[in-house]
C-alpha positions as CSV (number, residue, x, y, z in Angstrom):
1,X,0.0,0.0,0.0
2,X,1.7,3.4,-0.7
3,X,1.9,5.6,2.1
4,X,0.3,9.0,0.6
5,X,0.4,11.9,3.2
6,X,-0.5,15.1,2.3
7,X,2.2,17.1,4.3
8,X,1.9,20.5,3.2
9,X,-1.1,22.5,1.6
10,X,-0.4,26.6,1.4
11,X,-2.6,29.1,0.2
12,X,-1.1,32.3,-1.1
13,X,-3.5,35.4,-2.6
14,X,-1.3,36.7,-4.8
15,X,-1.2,40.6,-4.3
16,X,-0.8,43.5,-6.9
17,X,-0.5,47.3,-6.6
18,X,-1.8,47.8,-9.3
19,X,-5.3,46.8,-9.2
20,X,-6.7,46.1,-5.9
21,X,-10.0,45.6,-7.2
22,X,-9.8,42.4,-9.1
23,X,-9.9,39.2,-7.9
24,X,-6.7,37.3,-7.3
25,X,-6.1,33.7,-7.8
26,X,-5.5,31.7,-5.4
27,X,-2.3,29.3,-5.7
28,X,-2.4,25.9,-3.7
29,X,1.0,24.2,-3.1
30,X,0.2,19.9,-2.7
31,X,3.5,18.7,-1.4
32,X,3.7,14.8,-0.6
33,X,5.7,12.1,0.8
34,X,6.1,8.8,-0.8
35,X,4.1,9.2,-3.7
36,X,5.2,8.7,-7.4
37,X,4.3,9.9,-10.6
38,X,2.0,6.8,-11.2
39,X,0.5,6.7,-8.2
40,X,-2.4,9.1,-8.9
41,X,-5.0,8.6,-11.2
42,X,-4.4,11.4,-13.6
43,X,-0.9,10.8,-14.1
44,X,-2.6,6.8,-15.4
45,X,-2.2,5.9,-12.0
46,X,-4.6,2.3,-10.6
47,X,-5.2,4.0,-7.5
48,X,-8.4,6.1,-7.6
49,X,-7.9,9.9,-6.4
50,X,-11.0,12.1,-8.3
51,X,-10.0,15.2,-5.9
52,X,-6.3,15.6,-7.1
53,X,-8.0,14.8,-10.6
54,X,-10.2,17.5,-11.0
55,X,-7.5,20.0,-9.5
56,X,-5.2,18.7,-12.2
57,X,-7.4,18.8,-15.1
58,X,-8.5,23.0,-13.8
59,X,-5.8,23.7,-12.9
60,X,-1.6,24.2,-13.8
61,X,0.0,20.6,-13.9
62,X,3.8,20.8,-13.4
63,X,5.1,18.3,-14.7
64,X,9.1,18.7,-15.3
65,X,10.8,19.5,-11.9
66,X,13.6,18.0,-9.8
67,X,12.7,16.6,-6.1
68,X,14.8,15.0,-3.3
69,X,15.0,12.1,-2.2
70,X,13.9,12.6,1.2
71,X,11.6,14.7,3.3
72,X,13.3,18.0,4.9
73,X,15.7,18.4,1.5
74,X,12.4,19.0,0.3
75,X,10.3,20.8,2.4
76,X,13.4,23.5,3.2
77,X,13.7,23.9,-0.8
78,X,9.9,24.4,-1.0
79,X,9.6,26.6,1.8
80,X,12.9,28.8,1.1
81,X,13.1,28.8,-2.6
82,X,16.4,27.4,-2.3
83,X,18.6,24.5,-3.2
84,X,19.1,22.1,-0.3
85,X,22.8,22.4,-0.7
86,X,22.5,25.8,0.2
87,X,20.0,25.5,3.4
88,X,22.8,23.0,4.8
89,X,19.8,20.3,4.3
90,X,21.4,18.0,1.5
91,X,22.0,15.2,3.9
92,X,19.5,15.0,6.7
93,X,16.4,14.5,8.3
94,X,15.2,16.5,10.7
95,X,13.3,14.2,13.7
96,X,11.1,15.4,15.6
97,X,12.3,16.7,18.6
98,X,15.8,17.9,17.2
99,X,17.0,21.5,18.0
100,X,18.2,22.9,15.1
101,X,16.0,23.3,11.6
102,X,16.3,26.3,9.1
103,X,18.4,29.0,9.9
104,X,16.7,32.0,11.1
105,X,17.5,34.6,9.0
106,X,16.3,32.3,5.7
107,X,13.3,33.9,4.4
108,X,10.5,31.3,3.8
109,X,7.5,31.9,1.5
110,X,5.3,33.3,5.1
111,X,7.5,36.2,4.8
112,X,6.9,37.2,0.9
């Protein structure tokens, strides 16, 4: 069974100066652990996910990007906008409990 966890869902309004009377979009970030590009149905996919579907299908699909191999690689590039290499998260997990994690003066998509 494939372990499918949705860790991370972020909603951003995009903001403009120039008109603040339209609507913005808003743009949802879907990050997940353990899941490959056939494991959802509308990448051909035998497990049945009609919910990612129909976000894929109105949507923006990306479909050519790099990922890492493991989970806080990931999420620090995500959430920083940065390489791994350059976070100093190229090589390790972060467990629960540990005391270090991103250094503080990295600015993280919050902050934009």
């Amino acid at each position: 069974m494939i372990s499918f966890v949705l860790l991370f869902v972020l909603s951003i309004e995009c903001f403009s100066s120039a008109k603040h009377d339209e609507k913005q979009p808003n743009i949802i970030y879907i990050l997940s652990d353990d899941l490959g590009y056939g494991d959802v149905g509308f990448t051909g996919g035998k497990i049945e996910t009609p919910n990612l579907d129909r976000l894929a299908k109105e949507g923006v699909l990306l479909k050519q990007h790099y990922v890492q191999p493991i989970c806080s690689p990931t999420r620090s590039a995500l959430m920083s906008g940065r390489y791994p290499i350059h976070t100093g998260f190229q090589h390790s997990v972060i467990y629960p409990g540990e005391p270090w994690g991103l250094h503080l003066d990295e600015t993280i998509i919050p902050r934009y």
